[in-house]
mmJSON file of the N, C-alpha and C atoms, coordinates in Angstrom:
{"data_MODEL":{"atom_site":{
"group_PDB":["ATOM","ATOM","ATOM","ATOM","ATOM","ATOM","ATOM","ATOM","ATOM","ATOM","ATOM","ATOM","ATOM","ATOM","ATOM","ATOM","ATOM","ATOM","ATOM","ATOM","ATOM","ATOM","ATOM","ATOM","ATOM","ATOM","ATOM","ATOM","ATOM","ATOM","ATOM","ATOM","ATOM","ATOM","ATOM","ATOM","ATOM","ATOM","ATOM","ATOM","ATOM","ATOM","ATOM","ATOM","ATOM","ATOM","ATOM","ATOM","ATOM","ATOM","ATOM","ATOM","ATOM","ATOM","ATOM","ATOM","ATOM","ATOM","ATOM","ATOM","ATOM","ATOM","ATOM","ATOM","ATOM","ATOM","ATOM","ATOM","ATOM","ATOM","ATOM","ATOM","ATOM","ATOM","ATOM","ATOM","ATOM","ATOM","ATOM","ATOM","ATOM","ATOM","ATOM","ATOM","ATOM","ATOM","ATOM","ATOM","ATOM","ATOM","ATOM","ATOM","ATOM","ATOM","ATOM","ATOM","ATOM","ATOM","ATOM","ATOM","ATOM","ATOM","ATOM","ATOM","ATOM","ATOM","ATOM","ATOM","ATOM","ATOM","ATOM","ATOM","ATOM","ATOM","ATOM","ATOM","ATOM","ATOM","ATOM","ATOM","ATOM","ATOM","ATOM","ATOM","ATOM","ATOM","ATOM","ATOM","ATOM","ATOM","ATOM","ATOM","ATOM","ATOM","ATOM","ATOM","ATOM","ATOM","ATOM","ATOM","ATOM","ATOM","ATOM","ATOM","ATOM","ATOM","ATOM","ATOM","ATOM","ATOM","ATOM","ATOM","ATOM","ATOM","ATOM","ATOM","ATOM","ATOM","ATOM","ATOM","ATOM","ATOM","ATOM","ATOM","ATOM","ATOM","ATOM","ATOM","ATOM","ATOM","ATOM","ATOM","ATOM","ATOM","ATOM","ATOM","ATOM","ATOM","ATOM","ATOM","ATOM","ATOM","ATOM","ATOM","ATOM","ATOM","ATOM","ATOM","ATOM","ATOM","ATOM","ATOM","ATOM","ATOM","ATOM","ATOM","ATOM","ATOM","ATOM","ATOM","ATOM","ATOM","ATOM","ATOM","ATOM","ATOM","ATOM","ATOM","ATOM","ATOM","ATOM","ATOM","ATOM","ATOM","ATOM","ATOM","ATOM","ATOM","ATOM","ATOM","ATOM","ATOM","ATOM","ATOM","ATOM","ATOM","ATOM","ATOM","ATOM","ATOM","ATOM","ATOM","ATOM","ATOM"],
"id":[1,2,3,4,5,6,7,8,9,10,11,12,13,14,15,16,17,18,19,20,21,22,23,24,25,26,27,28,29,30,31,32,33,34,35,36,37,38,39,40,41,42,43,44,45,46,47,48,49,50,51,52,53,54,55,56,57,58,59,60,61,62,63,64,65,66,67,68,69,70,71,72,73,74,75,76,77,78,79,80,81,82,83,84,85,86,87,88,89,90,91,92,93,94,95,96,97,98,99,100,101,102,103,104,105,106,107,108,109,110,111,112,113,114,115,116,117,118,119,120,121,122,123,124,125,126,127,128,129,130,131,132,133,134,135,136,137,138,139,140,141,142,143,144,145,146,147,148,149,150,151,152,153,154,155,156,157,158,159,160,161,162,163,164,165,166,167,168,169,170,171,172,173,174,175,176,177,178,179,180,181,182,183,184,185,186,187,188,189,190,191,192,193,194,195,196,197,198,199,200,201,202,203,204,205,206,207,208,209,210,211,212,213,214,215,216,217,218,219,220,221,222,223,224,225,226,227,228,229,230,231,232,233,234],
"type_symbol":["N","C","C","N","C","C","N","C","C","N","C","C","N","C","C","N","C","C","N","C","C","N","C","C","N","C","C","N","C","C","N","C","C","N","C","C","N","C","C","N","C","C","N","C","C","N","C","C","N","C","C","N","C","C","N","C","C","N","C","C","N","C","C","N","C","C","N","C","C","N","C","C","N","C","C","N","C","C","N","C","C","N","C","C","N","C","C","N","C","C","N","C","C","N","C","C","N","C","C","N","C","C","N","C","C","N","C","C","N","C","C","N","C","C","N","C","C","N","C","C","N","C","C","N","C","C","N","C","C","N","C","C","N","C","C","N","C","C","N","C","C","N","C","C","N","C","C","N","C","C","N","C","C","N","C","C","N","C","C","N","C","C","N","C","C","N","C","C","N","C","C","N","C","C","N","C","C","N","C","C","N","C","C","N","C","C","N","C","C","N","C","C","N","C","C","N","C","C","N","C","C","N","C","C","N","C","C","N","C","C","N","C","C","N","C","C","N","C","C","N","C","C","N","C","C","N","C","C","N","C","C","N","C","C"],
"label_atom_id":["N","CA","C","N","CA","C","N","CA","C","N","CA","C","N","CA","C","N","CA","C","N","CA","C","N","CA","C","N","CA","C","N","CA","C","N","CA","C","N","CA","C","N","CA","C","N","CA","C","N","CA","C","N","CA","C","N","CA","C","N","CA","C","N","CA","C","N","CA","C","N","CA","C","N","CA","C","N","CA","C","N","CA","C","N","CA","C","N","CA","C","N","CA","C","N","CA","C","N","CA","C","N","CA","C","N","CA","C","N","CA","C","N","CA","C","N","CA","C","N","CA","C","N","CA","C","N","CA","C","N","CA","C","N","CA","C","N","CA","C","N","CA","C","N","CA","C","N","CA","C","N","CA","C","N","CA","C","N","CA","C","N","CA","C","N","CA","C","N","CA","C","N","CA","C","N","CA","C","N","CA","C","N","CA","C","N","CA","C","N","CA","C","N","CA","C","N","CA","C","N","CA","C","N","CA","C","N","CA","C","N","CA","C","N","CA","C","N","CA","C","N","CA","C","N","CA","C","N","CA","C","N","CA","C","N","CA","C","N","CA","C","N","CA","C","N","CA","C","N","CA","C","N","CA","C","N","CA","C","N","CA","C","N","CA","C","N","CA","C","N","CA","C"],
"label_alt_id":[null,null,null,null,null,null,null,null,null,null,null,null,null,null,null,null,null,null,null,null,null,null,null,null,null,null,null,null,null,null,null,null,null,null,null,null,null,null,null,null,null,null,null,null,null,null,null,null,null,null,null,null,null,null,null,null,null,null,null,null,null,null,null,null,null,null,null,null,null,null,null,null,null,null,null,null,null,null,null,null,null,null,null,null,null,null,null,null,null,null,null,null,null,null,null,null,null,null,null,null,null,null,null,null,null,null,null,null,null,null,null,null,null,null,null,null,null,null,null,null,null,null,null,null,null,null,null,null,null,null,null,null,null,null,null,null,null,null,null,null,null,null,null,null,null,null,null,null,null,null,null,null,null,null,null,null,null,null,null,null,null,null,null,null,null,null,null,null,null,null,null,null,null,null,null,null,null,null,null,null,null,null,null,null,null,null,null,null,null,null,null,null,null,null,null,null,null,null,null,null,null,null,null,null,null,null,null,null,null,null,null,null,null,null,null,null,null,null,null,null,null,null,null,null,null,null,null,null,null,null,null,null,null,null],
"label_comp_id":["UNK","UNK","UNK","UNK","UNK","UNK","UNK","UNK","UNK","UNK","UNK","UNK","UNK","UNK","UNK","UNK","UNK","UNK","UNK","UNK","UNK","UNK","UNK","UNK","UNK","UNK","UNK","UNK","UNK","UNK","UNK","UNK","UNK","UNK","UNK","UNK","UNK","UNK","UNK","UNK","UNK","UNK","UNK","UNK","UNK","UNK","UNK","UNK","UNK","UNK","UNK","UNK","UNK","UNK","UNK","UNK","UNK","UNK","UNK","UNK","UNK","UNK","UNK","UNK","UNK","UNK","UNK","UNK","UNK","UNK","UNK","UNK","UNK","UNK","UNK","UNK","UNK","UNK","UNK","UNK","UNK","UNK","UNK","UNK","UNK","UNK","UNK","UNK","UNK","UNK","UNK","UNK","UNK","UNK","UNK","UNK","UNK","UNK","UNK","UNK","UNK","UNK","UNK","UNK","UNK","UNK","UNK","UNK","UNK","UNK","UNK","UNK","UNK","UNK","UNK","UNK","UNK","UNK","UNK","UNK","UNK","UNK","UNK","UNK","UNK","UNK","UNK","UNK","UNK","UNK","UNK","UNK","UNK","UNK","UNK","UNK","UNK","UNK","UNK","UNK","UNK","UNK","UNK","UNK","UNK","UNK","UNK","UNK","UNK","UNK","UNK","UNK","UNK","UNK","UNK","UNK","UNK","UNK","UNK","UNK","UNK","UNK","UNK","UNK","UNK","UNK","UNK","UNK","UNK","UNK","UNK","UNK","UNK","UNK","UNK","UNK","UNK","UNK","UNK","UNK","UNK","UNK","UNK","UNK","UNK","UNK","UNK","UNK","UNK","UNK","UNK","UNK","UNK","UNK","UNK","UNK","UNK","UNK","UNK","UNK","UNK","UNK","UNK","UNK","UNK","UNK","UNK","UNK","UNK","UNK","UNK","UNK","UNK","UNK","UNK","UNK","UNK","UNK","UNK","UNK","UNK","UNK","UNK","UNK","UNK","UNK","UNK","UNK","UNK","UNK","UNK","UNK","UNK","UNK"],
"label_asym_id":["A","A","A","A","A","A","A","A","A","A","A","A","A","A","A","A","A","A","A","A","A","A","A","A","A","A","A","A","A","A","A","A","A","A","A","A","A","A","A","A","A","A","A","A","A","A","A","A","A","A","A","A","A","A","A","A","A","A","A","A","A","A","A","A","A","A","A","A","A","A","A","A","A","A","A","A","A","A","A","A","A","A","A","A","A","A","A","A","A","A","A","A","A","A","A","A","A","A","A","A","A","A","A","A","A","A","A","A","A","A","A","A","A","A","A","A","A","A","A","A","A","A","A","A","A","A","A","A","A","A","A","A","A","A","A","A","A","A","A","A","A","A","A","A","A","A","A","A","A","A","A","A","A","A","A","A","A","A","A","A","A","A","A","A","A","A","A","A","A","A","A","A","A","A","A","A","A","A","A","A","A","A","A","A","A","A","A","A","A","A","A","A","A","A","A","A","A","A","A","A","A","A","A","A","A","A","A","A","A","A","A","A","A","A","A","A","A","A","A","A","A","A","A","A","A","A","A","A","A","A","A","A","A","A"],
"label_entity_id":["1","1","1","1","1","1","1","1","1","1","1","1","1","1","1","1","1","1","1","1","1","1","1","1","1","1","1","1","1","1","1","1","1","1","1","1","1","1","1","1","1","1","1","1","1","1","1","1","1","1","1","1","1","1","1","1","1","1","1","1","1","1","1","1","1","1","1","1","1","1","1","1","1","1","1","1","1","1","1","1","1","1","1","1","1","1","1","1","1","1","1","1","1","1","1","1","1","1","1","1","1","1","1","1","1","1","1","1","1","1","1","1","1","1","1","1","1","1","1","1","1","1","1","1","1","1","1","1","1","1","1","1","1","1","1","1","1","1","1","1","1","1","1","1","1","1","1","1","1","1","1","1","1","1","1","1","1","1","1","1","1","1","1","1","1","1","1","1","1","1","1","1","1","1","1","1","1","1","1","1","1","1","1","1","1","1","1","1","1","1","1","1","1","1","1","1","1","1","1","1","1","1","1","1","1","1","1","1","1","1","1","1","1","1","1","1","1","1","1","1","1","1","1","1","1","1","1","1","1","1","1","1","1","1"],
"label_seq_id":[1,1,1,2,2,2,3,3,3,4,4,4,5,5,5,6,6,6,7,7,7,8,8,8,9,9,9,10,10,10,11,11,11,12,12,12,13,13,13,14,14,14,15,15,15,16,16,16,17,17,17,18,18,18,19,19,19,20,20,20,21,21,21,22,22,22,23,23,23,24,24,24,25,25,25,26,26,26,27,27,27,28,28,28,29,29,29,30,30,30,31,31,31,32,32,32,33,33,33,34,34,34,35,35,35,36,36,36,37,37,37,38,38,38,39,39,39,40,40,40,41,41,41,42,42,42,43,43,43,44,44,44,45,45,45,46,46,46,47,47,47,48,48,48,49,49,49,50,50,50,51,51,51,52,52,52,53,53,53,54,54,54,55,55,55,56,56,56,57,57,57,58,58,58,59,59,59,60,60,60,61,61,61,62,62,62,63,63,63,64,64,64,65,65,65,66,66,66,67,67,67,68,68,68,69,69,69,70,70,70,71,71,71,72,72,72,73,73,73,74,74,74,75,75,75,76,76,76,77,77,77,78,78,78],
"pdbx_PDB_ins_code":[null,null,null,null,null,null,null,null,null,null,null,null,null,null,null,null,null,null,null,null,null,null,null,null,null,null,null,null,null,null,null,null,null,null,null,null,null,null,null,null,null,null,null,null,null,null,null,null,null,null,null,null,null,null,null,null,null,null,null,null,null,null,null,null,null,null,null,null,null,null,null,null,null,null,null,null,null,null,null,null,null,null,null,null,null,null,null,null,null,null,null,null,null,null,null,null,null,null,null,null,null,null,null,null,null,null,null,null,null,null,null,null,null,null,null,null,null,null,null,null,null,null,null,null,null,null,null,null,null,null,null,null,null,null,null,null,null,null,null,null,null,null,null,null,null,null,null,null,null,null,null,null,null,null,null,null,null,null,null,null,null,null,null,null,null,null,null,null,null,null,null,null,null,null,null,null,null,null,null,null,null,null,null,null,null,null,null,null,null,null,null,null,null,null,null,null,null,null,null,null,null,null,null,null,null,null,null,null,null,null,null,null,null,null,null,null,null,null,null,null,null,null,null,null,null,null,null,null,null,null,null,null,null,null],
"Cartn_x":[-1.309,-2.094,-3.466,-4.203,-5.55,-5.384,-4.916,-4.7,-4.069,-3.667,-2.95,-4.204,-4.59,-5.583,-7.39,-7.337,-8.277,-8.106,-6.595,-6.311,-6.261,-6.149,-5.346,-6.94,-8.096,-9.0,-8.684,-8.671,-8.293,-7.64,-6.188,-5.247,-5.068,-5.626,-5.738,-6.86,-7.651,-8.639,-7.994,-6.493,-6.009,-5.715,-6.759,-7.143,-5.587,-5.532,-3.773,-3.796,-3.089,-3.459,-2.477,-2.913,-2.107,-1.963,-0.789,-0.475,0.167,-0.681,-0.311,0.73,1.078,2.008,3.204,4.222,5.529,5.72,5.969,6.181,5.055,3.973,3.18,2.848,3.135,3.193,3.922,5.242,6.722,6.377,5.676,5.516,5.224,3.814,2.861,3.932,4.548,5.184,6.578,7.43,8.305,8.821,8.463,8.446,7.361,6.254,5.605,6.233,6.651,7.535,8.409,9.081,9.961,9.236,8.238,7.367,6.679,7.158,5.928,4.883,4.399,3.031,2.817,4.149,4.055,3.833,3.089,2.006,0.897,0.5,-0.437,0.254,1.309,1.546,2.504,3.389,3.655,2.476,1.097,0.292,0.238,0.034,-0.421,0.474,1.507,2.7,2.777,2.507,3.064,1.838,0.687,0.01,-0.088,1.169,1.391,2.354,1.534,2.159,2.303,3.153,3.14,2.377,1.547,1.203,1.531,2.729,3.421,3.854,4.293,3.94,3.331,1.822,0.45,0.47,0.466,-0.151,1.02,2.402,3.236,3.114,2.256,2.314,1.045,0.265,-1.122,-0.891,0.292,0.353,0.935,2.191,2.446,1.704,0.832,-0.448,-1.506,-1.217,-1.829,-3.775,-3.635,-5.192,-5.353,-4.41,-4.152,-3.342,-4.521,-3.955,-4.434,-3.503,-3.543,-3.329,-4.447,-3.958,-3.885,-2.563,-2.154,-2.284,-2.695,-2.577,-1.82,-1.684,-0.752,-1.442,-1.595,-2.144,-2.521,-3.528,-4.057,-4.174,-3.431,-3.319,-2.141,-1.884,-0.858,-1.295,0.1,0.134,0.191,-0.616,0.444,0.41,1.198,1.396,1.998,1.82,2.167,3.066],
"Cartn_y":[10.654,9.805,9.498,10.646,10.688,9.312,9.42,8.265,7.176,6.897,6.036,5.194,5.893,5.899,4.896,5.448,5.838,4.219,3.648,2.698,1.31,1.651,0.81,-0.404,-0.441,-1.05,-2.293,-1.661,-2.181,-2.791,-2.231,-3.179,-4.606,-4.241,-5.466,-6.485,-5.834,-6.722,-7.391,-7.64,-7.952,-6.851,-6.246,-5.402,-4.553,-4.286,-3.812,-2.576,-1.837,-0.31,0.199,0.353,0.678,2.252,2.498,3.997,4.081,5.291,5.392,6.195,7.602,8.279,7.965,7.371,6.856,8.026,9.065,9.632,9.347,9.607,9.334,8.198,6.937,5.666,5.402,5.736,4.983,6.054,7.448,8.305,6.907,6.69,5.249,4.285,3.797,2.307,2.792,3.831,4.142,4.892,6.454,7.701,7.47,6.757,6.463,5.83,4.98,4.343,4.905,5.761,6.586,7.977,7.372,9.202,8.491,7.68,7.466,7.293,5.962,5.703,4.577,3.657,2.541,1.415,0.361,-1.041,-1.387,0.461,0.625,1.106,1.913,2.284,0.792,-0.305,-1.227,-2.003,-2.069,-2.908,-2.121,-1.113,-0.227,-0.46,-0.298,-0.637,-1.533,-3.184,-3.996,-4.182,-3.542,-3.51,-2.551,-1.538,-0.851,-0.796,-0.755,-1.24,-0.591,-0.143,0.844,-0.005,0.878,0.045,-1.244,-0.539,-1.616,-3.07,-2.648,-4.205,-4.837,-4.369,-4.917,-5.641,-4.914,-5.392,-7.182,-6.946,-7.668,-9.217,-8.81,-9.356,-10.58,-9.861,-9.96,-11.342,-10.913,-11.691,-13.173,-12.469,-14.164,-15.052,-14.607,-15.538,-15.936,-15.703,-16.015,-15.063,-14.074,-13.463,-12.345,-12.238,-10.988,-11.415,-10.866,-11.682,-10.585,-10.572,-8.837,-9.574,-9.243,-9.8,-8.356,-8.321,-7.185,-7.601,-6.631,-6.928,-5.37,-5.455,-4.203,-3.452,-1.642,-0.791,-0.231,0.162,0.342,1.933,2.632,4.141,4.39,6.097,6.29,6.309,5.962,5.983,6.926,7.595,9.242,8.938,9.204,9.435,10.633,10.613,12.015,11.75],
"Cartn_z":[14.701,15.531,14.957,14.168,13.602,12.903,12.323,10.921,10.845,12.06,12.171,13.337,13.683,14.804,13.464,12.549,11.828,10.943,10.145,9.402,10.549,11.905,12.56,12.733,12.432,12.385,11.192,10.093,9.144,8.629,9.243,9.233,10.129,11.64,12.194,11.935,10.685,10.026,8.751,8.423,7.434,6.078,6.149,4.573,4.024,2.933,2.872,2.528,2.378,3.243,1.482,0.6,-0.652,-0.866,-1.111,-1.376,-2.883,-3.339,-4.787,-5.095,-3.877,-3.567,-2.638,-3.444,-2.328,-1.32,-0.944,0.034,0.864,0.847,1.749,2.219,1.22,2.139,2.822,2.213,3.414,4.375,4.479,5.75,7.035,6.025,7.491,7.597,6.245,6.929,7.483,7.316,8.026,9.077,8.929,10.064,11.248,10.453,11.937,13.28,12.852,13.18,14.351,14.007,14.764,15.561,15.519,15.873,17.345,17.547,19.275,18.917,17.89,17.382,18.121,18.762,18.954,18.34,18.72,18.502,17.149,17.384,16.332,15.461,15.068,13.838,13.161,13.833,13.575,13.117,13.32,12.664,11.365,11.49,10.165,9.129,9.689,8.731,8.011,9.009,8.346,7.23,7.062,5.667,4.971,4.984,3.781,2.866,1.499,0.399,-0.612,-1.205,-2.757,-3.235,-4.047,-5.097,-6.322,-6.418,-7.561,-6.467,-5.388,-4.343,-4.243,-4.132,-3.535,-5.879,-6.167,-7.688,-7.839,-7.12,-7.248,-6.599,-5.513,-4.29,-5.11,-5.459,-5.836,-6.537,-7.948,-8.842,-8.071,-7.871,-7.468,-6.864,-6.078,-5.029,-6.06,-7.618,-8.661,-8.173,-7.881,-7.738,-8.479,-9.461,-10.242,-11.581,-12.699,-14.016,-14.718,-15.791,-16.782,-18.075,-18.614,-20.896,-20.912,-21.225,-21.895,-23.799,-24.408,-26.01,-26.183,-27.729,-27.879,-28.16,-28.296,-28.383,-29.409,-29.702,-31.071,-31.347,-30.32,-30.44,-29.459,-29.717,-29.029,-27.339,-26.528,-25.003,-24.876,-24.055,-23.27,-21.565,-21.295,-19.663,-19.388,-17.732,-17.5,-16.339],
"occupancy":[1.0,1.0,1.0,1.0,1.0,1.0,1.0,1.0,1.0,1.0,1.0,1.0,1.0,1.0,1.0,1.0,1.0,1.0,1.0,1.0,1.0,1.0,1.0,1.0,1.0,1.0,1.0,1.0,1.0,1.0,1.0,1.0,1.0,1.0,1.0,1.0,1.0,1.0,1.0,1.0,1.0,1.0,1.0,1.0,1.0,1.0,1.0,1.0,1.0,1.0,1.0,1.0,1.0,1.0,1.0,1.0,1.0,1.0,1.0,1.0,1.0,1.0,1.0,1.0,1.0,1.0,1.0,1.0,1.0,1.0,1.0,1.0,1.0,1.0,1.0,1.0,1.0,1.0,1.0,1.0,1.0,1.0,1.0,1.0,1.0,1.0,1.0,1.0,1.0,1.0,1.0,1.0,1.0,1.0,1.0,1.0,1.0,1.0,1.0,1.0,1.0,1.0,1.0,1.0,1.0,1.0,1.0,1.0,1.0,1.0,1.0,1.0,1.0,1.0,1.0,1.0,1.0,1.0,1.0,1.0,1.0,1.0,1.0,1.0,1.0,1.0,1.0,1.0,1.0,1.0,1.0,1.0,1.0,1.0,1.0,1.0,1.0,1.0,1.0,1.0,1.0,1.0,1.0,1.0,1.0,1.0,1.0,1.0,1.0,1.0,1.0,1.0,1.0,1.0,1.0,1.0,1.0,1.0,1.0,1.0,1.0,1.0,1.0,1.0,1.0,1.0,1.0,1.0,1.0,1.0,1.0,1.0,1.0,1.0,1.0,1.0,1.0,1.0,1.0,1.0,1.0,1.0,1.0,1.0,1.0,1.0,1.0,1.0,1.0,1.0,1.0,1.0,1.0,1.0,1.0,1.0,1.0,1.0,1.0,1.0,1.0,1.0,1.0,1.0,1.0,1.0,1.0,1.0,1.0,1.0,1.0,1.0,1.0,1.0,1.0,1.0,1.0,1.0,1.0,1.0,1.0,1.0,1.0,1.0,1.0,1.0,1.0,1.0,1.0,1.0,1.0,1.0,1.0,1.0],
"B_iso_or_equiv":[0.0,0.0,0.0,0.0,0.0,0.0,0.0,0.0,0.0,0.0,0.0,0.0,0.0,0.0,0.0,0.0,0.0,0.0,0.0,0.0,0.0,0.0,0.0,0.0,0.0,0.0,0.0,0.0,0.0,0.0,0.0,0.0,0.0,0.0,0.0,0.0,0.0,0.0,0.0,0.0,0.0,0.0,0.0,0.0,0.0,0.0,0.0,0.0,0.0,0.0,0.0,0.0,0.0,0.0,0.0,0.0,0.0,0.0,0.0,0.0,0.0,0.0,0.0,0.0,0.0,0.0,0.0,0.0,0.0,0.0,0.0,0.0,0.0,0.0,0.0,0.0,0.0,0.0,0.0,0.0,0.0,0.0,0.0,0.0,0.0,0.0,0.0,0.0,0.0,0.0,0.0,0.0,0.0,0.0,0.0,0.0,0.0,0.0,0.0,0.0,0.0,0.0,0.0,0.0,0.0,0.0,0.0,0.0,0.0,0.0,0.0,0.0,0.0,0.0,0.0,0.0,0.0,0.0,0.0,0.0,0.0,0.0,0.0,0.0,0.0,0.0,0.0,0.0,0.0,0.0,0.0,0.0,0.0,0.0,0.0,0.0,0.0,0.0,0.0,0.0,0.0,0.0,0.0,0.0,0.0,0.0,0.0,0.0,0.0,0.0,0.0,0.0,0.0,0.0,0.0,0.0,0.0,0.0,0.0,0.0,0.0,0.0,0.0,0.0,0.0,0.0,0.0,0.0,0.0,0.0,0.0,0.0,0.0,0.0,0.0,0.0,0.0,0.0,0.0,0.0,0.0,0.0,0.0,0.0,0.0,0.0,0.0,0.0,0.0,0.0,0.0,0.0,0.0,0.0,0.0,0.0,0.0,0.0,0.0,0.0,0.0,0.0,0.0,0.0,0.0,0.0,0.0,0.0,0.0,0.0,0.0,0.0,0.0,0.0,0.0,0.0,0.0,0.0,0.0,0.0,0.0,0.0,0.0,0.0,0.0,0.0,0.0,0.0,0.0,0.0,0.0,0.0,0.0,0.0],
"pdbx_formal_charge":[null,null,null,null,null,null,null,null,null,null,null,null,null,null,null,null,null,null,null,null,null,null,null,null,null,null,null,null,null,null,null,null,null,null,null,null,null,null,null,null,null,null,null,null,null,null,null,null,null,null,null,null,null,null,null,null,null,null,null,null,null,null,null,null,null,null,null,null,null,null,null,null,null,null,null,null,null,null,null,null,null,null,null,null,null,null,null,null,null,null,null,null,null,null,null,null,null,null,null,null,null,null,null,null,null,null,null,null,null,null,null,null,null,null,null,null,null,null,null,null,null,null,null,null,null,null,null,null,null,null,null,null,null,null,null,null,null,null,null,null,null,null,null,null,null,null,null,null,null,null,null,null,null,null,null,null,null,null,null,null,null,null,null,null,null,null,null,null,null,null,null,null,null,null,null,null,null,null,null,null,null,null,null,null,null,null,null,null,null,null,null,null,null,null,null,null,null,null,null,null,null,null,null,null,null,null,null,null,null,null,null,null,null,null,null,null,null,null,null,null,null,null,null,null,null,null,null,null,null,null,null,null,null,null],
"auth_seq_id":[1,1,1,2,2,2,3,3,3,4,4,4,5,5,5,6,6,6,7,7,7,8,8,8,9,9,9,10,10,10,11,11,11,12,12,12,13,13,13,14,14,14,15,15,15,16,16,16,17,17,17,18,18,18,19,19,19,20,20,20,21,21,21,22,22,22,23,23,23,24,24,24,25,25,25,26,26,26,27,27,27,28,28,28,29,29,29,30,30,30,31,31,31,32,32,32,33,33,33,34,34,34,35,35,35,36,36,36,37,37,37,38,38,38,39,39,39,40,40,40,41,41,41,42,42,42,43,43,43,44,44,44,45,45,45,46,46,46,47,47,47,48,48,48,49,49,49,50,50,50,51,51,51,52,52,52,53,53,53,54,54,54,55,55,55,56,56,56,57,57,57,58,58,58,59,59,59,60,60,60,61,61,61,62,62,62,63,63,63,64,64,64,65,65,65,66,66,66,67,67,67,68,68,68,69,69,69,70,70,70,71,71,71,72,72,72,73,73,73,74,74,74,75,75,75,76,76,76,77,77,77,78,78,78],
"auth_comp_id":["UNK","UNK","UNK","UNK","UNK","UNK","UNK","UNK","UNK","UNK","UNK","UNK","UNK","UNK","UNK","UNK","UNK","UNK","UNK","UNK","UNK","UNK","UNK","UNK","UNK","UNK","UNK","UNK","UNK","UNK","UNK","UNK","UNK","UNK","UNK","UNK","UNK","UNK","UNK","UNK","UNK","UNK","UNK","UNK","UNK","UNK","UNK","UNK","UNK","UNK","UNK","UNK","UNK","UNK","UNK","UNK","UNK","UNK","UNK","UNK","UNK","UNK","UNK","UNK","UNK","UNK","UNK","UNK","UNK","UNK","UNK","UNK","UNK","UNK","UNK","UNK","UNK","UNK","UNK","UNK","UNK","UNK","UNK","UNK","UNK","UNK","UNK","UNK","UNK","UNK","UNK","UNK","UNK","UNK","UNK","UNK","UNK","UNK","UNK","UNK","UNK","UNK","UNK","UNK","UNK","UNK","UNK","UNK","UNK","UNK","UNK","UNK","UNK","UNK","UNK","UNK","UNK","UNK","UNK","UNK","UNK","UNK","UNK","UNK","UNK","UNK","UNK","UNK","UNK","UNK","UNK","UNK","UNK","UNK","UNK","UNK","UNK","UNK","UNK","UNK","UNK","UNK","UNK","UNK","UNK","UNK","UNK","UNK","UNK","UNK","UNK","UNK","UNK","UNK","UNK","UNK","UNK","UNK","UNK","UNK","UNK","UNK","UNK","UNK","UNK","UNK","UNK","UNK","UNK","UNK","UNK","UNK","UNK","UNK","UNK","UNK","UNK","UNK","UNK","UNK","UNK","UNK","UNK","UNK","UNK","UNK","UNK","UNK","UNK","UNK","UNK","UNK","UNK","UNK","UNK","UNK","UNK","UNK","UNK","UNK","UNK","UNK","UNK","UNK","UNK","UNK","UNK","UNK","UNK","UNK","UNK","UNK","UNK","UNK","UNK","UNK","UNK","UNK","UNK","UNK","UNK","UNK","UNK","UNK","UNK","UNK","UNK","UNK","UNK","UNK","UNK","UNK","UNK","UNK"],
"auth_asym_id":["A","A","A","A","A","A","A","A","A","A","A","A","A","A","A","A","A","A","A","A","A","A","A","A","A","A","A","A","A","A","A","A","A","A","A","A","A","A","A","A","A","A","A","A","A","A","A","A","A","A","A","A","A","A","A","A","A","A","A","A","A","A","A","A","A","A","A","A","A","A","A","A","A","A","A","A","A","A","A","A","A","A","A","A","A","A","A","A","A","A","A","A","A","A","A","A","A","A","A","A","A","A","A","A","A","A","A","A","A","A","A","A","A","A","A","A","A","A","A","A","A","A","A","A","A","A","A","A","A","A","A","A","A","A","A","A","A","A","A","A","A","A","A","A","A","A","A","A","A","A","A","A","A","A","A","A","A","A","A","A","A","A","A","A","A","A","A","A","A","A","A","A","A","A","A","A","A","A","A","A","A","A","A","A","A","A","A","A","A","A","A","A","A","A","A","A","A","A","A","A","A","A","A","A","A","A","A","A","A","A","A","A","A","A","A","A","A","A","A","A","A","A","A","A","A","A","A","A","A","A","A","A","A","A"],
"auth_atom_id":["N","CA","C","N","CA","C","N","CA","C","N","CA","C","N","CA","C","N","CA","C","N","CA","C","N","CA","C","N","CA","C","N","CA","C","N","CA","C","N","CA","C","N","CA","C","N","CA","C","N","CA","C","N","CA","C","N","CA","C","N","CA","C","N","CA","C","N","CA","C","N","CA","C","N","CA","C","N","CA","C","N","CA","C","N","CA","C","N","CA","C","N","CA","C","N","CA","C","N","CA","C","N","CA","C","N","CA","C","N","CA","C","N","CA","C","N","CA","C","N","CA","C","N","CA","C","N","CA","C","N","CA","C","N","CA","C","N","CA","C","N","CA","C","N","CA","C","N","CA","C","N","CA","C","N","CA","C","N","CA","C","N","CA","C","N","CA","C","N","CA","C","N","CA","C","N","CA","C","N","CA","C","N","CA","C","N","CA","C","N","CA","C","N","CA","C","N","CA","C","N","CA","C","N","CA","C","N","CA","C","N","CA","C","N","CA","C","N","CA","C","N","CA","C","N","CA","C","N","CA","C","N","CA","C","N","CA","C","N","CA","C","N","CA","C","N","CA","C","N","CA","C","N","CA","C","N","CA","C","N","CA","C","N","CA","C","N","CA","C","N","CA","C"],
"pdbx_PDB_model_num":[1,1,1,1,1,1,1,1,1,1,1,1,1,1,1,1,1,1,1,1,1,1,1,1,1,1,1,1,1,1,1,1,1,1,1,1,1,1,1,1,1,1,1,1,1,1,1,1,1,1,1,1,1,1,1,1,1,1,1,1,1,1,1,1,1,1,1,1,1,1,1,1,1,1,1,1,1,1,1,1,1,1,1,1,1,1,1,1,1,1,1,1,1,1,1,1,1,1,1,1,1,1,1,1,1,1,1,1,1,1,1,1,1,1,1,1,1,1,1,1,1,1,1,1,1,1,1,1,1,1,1,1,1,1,1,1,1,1,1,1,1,1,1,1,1,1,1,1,1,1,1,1,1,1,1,1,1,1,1,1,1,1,1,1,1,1,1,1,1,1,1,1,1,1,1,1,1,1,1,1,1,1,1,1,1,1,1,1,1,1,1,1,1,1,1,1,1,1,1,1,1,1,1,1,1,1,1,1,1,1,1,1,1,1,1,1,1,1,1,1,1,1,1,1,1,1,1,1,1,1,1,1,1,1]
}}}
């Protein structure tokens, strides 16, 4: 309820609610859902977005543009 209570400003102000951790986003845009959040966790929801969505979303509406060039050292990820 805290947090849902806490985003639900925000979201009915448009702003998009991005999660970098998939479990914890689909928690807001889905289990809320089913938990007796109601009205407000449906607003919350409908602006949360994995990240790789919101970056997706971004592009096609052309507001998000990446020059990628190739790398001049090694990648590491984790």
């Amino acid at each position: 309820g805290a947090l849902i209570d806490a985003l639900l400003p925000l979201a009915q102000a448009g702003v998009p609610i991005v999660g970098l951790e998939p479990s914890c986003l689909l928690t807001l845009r889905d289990e809320t859902l089913v938990m007796g959040f109601g009205d407000k966790a449906q607003a919350v929801a409908k602006q949360a977005l994995l990240f790789e969505e919101f970056i997706a979303r971004e592009r096609k509406a052309g507001r998000f543009e990446l020059a990628l060039k190739p790398a001049t050292a090694p990648i590491l990820l984790h």
